[in-house]
PDB file of N, CA, C and O in Angstrom:
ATOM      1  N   UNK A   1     -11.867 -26.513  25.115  1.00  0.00           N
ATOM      2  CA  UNK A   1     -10.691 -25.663  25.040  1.00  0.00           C
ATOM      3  C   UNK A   1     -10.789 -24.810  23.780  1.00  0.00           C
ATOM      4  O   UNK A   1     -11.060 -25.277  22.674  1.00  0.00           O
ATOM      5  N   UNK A   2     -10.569 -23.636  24.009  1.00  0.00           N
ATOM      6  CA  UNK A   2     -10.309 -22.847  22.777  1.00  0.00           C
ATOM      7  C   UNK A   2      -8.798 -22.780  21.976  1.00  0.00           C
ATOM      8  O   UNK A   2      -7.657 -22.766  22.440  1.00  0.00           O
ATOM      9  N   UNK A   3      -9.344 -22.744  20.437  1.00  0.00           N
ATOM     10  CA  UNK A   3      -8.060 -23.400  19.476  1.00  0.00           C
ATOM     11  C   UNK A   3      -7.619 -21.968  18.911  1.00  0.00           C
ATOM     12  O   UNK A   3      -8.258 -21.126  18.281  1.00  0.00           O
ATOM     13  N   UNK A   4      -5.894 -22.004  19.500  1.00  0.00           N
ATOM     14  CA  UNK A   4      -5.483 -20.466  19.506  1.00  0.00           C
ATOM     15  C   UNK A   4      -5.516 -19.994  17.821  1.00  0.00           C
ATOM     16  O   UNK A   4      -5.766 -20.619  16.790  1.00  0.00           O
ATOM     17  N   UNK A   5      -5.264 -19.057  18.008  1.00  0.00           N
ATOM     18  CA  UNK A   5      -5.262 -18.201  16.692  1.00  0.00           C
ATOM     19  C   UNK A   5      -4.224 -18.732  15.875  1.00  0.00           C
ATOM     20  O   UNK A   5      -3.216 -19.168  16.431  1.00  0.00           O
ATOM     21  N   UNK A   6      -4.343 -18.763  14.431  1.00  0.00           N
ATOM     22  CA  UNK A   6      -3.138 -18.466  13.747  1.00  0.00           C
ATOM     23  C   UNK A   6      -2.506 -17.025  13.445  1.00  0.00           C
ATOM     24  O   UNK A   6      -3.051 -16.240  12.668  1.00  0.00           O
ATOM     25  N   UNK A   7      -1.615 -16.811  13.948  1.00  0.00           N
ATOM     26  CA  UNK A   7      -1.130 -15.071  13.647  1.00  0.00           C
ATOM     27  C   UNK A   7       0.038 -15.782  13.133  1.00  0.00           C
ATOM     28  O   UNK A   7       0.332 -16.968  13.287  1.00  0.00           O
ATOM     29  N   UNK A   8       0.836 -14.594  12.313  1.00  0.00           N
ATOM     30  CA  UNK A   8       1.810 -14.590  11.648  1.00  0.00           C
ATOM     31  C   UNK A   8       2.662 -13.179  12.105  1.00  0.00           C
ATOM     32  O   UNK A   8       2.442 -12.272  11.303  1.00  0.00           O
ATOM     33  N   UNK A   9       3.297 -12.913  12.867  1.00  0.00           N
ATOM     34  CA  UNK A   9       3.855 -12.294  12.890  1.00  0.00           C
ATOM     35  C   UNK A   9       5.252 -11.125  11.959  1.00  0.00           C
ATOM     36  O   UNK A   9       5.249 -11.431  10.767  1.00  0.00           O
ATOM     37  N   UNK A  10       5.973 -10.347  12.164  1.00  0.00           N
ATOM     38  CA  UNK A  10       6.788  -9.901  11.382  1.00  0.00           C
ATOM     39  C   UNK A  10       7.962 -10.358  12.227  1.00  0.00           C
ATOM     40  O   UNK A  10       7.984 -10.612  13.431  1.00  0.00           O
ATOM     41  N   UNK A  11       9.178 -10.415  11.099  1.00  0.00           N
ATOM     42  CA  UNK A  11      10.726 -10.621  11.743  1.00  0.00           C
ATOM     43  C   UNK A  11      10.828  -9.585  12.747  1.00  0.00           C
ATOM     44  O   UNK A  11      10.643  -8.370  12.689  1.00  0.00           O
ATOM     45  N   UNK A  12      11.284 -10.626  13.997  1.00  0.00           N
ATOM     46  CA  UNK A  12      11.813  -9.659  15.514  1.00  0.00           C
ATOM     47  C   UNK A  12      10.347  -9.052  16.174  1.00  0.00           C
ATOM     48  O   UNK A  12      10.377  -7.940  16.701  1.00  0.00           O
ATOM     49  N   UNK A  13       9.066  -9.825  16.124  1.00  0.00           N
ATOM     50  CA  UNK A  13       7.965  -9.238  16.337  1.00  0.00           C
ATOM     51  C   UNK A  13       7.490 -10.011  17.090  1.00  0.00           C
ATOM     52  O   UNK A  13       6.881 -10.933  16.545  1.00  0.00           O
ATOM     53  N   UNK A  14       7.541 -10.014  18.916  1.00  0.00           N
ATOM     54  CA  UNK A  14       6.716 -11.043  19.279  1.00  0.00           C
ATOM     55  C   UNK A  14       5.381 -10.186  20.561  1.00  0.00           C
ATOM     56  O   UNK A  14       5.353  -8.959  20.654  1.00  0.00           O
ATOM     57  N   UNK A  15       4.525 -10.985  21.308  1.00  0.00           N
ATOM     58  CA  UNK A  15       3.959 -10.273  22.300  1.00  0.00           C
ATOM     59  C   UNK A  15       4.574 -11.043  23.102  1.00  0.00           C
ATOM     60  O   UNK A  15       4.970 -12.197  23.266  1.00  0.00           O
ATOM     61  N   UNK A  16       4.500  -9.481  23.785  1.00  0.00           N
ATOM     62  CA  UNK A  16       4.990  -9.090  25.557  1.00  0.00           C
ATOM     63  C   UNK A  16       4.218  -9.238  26.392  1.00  0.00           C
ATOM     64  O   UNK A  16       4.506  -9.833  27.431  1.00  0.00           O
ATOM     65  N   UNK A  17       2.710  -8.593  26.087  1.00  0.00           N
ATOM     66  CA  UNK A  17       1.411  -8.743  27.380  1.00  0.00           C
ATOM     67  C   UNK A  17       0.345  -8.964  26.564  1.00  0.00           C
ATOM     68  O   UNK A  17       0.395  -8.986  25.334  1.00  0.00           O
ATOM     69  N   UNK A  18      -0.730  -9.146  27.318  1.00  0.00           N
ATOM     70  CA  UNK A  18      -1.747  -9.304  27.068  1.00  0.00           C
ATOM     71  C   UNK A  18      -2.758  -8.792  28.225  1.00  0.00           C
ATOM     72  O   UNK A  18      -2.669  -9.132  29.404  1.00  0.00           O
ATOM     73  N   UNK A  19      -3.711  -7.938  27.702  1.00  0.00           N
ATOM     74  CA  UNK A  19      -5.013  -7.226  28.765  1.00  0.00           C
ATOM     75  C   UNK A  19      -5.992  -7.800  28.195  1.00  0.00           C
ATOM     76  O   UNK A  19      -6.303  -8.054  27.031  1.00  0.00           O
ATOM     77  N   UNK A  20      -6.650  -8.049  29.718  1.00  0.00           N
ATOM     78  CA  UNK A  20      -8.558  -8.345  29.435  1.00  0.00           C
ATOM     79  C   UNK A  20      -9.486  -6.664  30.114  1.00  0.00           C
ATOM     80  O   UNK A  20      -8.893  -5.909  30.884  1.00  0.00           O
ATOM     81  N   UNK A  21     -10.470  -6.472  29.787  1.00  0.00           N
ATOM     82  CA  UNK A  21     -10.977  -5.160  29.837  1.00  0.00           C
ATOM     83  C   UNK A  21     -12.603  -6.081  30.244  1.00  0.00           C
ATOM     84  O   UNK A  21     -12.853  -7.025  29.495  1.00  0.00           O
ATOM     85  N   UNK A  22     -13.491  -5.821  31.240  1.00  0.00           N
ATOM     86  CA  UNK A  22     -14.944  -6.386  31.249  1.00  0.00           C
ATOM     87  C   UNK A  22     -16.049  -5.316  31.484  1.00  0.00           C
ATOM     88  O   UNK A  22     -17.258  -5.448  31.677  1.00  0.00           O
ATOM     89  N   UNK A  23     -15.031  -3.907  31.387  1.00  0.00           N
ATOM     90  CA  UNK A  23     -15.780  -3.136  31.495  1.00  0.00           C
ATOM     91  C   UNK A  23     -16.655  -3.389  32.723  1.00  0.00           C
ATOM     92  O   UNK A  23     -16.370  -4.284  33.517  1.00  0.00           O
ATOM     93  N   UNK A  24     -17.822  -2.525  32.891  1.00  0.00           N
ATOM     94  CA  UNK A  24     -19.080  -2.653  33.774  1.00  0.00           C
ATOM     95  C   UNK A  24     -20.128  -3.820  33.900  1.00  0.00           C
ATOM     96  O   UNK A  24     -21.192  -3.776  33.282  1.00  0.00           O
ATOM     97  N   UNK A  25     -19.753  -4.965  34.803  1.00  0.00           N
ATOM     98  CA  UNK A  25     -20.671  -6.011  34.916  1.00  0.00           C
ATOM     99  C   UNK A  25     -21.601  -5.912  36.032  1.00  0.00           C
ATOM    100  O   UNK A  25     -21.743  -5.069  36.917  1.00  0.00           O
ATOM    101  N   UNK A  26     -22.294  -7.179  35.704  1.00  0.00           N
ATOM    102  CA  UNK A  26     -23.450  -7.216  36.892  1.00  0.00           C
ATOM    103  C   UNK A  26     -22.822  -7.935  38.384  1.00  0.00           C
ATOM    104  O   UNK A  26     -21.844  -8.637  38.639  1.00  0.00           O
ATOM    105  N   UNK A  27     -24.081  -7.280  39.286  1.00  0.00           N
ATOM    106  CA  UNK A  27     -23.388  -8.135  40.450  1.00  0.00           C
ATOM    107  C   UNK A  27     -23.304  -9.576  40.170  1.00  0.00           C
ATOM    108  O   UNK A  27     -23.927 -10.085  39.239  1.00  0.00           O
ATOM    109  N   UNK A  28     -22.547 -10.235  40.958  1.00  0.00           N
ATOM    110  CA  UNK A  28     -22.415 -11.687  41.244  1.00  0.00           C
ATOM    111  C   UNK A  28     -21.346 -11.692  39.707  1.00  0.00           C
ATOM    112  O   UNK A  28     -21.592 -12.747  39.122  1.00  0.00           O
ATOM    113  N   UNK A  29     -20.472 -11.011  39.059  1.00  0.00           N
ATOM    114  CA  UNK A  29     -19.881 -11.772  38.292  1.00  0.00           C
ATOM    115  C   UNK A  29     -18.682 -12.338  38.868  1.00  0.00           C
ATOM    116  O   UNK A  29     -18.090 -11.780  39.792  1.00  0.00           O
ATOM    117  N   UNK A  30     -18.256 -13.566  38.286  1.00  0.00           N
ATOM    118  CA  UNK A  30     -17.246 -14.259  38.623  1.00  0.00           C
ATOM    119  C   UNK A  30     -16.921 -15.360  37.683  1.00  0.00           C
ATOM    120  O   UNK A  30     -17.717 -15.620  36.782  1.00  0.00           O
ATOM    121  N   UNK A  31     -15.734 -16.078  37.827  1.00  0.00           N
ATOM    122  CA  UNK A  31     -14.872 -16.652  37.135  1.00  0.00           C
ATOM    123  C   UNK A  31     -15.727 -18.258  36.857  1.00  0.00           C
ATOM    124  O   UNK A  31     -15.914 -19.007  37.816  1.00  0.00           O
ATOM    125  N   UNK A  32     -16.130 -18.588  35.625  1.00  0.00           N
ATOM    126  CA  UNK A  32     -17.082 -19.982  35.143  1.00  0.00           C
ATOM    127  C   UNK A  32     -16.075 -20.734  34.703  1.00  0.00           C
ATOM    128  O   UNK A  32     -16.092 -21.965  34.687  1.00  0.00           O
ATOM    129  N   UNK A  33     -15.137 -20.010  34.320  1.00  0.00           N
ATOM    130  CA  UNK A  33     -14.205 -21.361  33.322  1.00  0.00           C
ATOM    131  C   UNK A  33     -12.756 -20.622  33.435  1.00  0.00           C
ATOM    132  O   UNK A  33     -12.643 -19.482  32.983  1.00  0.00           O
ATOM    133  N   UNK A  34     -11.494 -21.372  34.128  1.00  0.00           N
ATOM    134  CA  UNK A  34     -10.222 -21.272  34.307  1.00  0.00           C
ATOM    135  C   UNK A  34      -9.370 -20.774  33.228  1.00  0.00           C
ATOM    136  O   UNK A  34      -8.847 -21.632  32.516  1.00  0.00           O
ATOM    137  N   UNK A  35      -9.053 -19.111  32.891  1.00  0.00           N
ATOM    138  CA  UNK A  35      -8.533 -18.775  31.575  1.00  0.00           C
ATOM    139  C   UNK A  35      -7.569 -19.713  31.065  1.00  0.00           C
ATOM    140  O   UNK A  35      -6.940 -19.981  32.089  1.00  0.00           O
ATOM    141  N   UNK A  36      -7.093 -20.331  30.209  1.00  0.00           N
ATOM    142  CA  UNK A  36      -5.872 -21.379  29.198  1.00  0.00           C
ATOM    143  C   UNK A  36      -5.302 -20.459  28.766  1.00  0.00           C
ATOM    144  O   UNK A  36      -6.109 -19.664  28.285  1.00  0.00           O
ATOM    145  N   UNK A  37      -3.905 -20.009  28.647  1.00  0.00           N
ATOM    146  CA  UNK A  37      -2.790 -19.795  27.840  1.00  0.00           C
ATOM    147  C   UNK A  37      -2.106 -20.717  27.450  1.00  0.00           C
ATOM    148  O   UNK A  37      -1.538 -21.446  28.264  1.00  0.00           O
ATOM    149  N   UNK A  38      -1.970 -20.949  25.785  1.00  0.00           N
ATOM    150  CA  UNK A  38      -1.179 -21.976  25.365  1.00  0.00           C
ATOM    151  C   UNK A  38      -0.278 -20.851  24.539  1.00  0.00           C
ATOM    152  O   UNK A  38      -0.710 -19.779  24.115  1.00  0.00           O
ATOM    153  N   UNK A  39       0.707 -21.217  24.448  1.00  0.00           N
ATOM    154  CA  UNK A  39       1.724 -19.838  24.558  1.00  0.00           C
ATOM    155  C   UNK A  39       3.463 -21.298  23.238  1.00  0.00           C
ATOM    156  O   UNK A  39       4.010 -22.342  23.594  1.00  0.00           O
ATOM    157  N   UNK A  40       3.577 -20.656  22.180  1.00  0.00           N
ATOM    158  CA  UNK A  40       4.789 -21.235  21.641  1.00  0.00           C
ATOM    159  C   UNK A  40       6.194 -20.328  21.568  1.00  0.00           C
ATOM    160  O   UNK A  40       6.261 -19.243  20.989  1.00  0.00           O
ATOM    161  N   UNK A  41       6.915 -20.752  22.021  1.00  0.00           N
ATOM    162  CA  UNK A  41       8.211 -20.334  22.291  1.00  0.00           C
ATOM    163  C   UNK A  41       9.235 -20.471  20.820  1.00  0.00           C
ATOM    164  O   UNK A  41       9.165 -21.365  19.978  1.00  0.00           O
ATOM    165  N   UNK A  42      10.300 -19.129  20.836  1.00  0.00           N
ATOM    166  CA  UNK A  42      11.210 -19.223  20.021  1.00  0.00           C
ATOM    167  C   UNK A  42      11.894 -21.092  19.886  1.00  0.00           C
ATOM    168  O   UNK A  42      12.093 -21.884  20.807  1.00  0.00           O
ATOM    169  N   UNK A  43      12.045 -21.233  18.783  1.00  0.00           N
ATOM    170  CA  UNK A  43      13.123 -23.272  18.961  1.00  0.00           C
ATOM    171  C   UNK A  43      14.897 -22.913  19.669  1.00  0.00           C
ATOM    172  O   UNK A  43      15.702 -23.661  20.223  1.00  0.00           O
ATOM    173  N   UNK A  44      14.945 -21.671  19.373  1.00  0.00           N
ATOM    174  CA  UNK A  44      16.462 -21.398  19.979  1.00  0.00           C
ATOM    175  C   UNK A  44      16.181 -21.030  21.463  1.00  0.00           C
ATOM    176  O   UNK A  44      17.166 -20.678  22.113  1.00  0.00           O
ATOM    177  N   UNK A  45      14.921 -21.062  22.119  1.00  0.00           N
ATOM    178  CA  UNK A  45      15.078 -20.657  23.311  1.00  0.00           C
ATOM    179  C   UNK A  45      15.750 -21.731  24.260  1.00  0.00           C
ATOM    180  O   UNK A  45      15.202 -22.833  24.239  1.00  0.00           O
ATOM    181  N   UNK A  46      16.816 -21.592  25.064  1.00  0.00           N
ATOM    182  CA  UNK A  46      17.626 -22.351  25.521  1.00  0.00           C
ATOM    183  C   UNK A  46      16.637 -23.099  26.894  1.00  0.00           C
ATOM    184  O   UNK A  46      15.776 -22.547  27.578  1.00  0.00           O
ATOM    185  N   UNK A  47      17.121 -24.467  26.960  1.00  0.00           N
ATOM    186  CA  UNK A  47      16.263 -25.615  27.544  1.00  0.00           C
ATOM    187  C   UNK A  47      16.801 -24.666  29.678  1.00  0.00           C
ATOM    188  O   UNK A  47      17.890 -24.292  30.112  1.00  0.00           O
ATOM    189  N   UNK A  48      15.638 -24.669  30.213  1.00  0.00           N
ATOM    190  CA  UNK A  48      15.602 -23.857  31.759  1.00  0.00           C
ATOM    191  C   UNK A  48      16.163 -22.508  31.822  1.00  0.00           C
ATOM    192  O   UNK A  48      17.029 -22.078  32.583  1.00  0.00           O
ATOM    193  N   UNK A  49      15.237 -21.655  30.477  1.00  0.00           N
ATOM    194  CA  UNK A  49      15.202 -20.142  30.193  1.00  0.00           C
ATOM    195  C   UNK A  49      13.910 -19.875  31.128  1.00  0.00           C
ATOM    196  O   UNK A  49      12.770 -20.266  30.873  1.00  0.00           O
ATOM    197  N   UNK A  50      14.286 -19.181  32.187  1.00  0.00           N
ATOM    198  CA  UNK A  50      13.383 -18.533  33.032  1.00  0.00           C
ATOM    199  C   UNK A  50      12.658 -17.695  32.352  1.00  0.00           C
ATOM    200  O   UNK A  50      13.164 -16.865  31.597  1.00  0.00           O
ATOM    201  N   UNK A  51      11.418 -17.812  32.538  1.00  0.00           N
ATOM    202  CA  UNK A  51      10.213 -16.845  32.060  1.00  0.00           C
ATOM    203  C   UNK A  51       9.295 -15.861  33.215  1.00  0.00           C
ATOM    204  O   UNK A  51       8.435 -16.437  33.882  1.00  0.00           O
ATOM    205  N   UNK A  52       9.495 -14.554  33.384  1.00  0.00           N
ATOM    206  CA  UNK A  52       8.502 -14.162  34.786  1.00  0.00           C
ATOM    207  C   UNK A  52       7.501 -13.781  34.269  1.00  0.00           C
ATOM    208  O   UNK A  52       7.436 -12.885  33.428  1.00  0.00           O
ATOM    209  N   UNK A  53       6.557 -14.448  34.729  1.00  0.00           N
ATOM    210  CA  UNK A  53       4.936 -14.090  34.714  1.00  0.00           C
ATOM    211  C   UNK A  53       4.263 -13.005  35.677  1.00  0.00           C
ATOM    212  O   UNK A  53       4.339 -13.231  36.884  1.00  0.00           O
ATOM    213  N   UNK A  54       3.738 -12.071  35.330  1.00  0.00           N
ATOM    214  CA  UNK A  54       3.248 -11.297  36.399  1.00  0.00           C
ATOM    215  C   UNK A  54       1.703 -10.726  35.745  1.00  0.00           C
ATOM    216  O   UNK A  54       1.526 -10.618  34.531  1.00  0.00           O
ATOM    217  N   UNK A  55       0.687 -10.404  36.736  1.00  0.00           N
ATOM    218  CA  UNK A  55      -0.722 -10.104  36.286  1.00  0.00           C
ATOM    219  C   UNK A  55      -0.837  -9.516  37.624  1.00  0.00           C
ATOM    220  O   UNK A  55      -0.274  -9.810  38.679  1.00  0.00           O
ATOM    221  N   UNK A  56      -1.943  -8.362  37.247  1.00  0.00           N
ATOM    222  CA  UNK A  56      -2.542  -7.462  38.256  1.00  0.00           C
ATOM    223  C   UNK A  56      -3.711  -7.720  38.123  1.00  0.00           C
ATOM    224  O   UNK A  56      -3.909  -8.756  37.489  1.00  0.00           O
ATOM    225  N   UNK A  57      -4.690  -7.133  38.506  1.00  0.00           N
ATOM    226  CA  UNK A  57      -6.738  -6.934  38.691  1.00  0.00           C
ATOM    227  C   UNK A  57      -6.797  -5.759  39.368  1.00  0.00           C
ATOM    228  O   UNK A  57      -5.899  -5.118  39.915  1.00  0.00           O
ATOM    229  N   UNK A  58      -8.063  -5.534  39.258  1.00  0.00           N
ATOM    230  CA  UNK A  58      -8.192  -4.407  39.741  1.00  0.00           C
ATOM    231  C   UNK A  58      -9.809  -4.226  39.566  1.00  0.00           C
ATOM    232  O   UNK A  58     -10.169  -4.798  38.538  1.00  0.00           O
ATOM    233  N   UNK A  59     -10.796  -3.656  40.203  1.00  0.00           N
ATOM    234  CA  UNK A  59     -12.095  -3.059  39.650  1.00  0.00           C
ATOM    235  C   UNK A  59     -12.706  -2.361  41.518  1.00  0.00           C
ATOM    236  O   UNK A  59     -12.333  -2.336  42.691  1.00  0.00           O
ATOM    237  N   UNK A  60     -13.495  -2.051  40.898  1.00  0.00           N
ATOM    238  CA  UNK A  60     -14.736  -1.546  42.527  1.00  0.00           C
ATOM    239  C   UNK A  60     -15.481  -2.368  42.853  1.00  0.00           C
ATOM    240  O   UNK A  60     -15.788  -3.114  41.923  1.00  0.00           O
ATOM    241  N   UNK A  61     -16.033  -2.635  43.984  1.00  0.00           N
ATOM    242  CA  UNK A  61     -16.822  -3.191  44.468  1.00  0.00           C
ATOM    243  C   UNK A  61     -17.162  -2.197  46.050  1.00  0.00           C
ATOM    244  O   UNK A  61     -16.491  -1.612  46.900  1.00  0.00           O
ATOM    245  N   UNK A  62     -18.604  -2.465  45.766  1.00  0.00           N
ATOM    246  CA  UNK A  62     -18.986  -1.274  46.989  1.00  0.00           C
ATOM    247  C   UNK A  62     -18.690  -0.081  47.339  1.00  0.00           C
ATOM    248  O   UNK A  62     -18.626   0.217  48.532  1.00  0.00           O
ATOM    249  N   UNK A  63     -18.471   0.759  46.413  1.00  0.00           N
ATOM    250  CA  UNK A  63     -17.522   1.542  45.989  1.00  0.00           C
ATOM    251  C   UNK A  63     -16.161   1.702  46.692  1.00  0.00           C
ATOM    252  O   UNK A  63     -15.717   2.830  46.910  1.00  0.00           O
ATOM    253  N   UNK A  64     -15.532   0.654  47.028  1.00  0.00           N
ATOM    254  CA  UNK A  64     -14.106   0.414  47.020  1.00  0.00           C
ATOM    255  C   UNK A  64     -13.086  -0.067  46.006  1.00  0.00           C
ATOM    256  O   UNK A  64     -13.071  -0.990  45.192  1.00  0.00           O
ATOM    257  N   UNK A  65     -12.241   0.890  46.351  1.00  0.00           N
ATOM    258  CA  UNK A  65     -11.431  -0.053  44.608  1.00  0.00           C
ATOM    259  C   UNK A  65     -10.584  -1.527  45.408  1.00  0.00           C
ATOM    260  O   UNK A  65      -9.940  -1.562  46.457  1.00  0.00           O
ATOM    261  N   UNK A  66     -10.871  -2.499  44.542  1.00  0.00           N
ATOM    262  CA  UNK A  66     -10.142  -3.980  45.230  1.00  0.00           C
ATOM    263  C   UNK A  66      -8.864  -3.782  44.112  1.00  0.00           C
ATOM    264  O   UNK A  66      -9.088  -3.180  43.062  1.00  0.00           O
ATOM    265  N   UNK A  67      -7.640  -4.278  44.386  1.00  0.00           N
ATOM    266  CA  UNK A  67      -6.977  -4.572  43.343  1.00  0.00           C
ATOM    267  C   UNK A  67      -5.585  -6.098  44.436  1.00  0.00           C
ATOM    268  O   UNK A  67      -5.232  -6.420  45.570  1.00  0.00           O
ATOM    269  N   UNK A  68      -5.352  -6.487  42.833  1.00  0.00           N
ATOM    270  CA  UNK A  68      -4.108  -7.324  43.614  1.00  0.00           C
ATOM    271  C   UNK A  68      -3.382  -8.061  42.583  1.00  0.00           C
ATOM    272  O   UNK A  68      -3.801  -8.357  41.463  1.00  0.00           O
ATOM    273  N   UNK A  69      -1.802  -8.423  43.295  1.00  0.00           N
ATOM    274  CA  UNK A  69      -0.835  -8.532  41.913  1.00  0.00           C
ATOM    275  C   UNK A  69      -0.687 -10.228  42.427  1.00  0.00           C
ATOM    276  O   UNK A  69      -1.002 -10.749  43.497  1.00  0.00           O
ATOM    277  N   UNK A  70      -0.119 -10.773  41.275  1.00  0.00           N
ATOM    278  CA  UNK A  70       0.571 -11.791  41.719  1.00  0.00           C
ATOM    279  C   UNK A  70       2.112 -12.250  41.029  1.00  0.00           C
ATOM    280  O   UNK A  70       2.373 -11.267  40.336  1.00  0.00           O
ATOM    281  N   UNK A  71       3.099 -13.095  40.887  1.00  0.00           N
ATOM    282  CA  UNK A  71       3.620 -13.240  39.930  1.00  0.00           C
ATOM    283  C   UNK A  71       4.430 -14.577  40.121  1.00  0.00           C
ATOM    284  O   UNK A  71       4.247 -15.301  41.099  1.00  0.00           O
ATOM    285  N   UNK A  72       5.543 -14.922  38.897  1.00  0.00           N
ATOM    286  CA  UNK A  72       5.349 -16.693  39.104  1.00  0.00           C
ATOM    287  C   UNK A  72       6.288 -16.607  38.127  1.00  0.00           C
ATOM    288  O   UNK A  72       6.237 -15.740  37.255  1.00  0.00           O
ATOM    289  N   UNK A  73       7.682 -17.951  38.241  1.00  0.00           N
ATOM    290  CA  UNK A  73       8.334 -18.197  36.710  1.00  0.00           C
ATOM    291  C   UNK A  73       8.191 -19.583  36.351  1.00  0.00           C
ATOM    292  O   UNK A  73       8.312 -20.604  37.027  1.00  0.00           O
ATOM    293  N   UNK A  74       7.785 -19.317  34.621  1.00  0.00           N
ATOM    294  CA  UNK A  74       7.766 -20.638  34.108  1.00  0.00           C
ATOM    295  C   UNK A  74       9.262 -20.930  33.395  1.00  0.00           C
ATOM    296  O   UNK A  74       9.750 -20.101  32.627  1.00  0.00           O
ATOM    297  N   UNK A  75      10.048 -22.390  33.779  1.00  0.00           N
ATOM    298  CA  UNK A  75      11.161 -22.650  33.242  1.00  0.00           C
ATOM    299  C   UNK A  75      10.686 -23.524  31.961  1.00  0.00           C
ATOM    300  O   UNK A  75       9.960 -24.519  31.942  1.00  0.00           O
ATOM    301  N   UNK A  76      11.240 -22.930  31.039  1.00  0.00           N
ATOM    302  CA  UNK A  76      10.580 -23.627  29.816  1.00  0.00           C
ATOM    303  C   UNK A  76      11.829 -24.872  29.796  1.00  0.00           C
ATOM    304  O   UNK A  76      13.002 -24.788  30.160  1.00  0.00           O
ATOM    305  N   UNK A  77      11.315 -25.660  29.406  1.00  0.00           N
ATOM    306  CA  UNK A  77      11.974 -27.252  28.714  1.00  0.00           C
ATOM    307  C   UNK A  77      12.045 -27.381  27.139  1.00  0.00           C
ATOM    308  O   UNK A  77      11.271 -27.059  26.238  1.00  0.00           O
ATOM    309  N   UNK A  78      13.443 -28.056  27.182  1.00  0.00           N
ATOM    310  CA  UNK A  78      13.660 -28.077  25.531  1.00  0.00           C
ATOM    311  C   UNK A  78      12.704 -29.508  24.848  1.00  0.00           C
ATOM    312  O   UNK A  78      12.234 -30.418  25.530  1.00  0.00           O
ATOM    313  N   UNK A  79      12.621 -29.395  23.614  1.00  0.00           N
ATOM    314  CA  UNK A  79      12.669 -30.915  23.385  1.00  0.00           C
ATOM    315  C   UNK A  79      13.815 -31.561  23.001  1.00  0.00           C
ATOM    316  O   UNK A  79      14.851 -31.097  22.524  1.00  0.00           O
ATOM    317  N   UNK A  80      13.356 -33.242  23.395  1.00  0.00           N
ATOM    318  CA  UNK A  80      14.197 -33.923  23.394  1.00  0.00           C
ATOM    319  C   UNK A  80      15.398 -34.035  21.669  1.00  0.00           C
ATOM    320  O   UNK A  80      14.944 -33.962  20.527  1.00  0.00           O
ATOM    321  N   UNK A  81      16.511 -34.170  21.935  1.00  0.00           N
ATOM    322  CA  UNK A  81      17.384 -33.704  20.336  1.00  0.00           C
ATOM    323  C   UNK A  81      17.513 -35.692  19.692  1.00  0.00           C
ATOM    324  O   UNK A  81      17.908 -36.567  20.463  1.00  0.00           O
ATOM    325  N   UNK A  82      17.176 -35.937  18.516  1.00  0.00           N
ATOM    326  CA  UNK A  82      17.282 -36.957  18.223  1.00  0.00           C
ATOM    327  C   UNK A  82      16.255 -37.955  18.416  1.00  0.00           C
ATOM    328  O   UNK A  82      15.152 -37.520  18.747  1.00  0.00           O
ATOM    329  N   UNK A  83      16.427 -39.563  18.239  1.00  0.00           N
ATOM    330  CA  UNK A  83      15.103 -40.401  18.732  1.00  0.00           C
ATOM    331  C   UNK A  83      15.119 -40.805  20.319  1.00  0.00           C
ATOM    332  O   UNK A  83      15.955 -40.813  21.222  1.00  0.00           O
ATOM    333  N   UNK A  84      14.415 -40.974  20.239  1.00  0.00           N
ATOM    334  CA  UNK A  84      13.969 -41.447  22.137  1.00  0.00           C
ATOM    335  C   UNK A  84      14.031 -42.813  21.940  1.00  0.00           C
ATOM    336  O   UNK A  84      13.491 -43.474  21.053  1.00  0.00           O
ATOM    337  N   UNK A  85      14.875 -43.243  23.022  1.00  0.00           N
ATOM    338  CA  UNK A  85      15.037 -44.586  23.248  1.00  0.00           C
ATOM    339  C   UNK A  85      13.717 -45.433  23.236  1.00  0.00           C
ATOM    340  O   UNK A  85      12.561 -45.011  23.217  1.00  0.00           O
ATOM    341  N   UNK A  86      14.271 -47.043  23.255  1.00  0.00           N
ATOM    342  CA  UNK A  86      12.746 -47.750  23.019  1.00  0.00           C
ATOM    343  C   UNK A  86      12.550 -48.416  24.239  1.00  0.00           C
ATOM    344  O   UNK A  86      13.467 -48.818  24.955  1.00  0.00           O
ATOM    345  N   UNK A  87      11.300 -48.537  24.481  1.00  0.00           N
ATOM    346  CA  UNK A  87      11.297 -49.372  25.335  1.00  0.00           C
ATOM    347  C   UNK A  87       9.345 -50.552  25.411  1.00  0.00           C
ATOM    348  O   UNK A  87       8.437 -50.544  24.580  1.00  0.00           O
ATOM    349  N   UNK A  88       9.422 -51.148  26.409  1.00  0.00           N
ATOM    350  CA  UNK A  88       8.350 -51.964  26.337  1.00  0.00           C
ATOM    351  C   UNK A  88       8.612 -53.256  25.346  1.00  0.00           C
ATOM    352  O   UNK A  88       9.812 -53.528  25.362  1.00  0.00           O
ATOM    353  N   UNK A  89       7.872 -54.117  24.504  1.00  0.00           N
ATOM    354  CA  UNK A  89       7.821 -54.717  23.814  1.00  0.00           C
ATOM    355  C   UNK A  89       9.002 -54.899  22.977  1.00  0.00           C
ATOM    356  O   UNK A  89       8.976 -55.696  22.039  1.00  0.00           O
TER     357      UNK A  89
END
């Protein structure tokens, strides 16, 4: 797994998107390893704040242009407030 960046952002400064670019590849390219987004959220973001995810593609092949969208929401979860009960032993 790759270990995300440290960025530091400015007050009221967050990202919105993110693009990949591969430019001109060879035939047969395709997907070796499942992209990871590990992604940290505001602490005030309220616990089942809908998030919409959306991504496009696009390139040629045979000289046809292929393209296609998809999109998806992640409900983010709070953490738990206080200690967590005990249990086992």
């Amino acid at each position: 797994m790759i270990k995300p960046p440290t960025t530091t952002f400015a007050a009221n400064e967050y990202v919105t998107g993110i693009r990949f670019e591969f430019g001109t590849v060879k035939a047969g390219f395709r997907e070796v390893e499942a992209p990871v987004f590990i992604v940290n959220t505001l602490a005030t973001m309220p616990d089942g704040h809908r998030i919409v995810n959306r991504t496009a593609t696009g390139g040629r092949s045979g000289g046809a242009e292929v393209t296609a969208q998809d999109q998806w929401v992640t409900v983010s979860l709070g953490k738990p407030k206080g200690a967590l009960p005990r249990t086992g032993y």
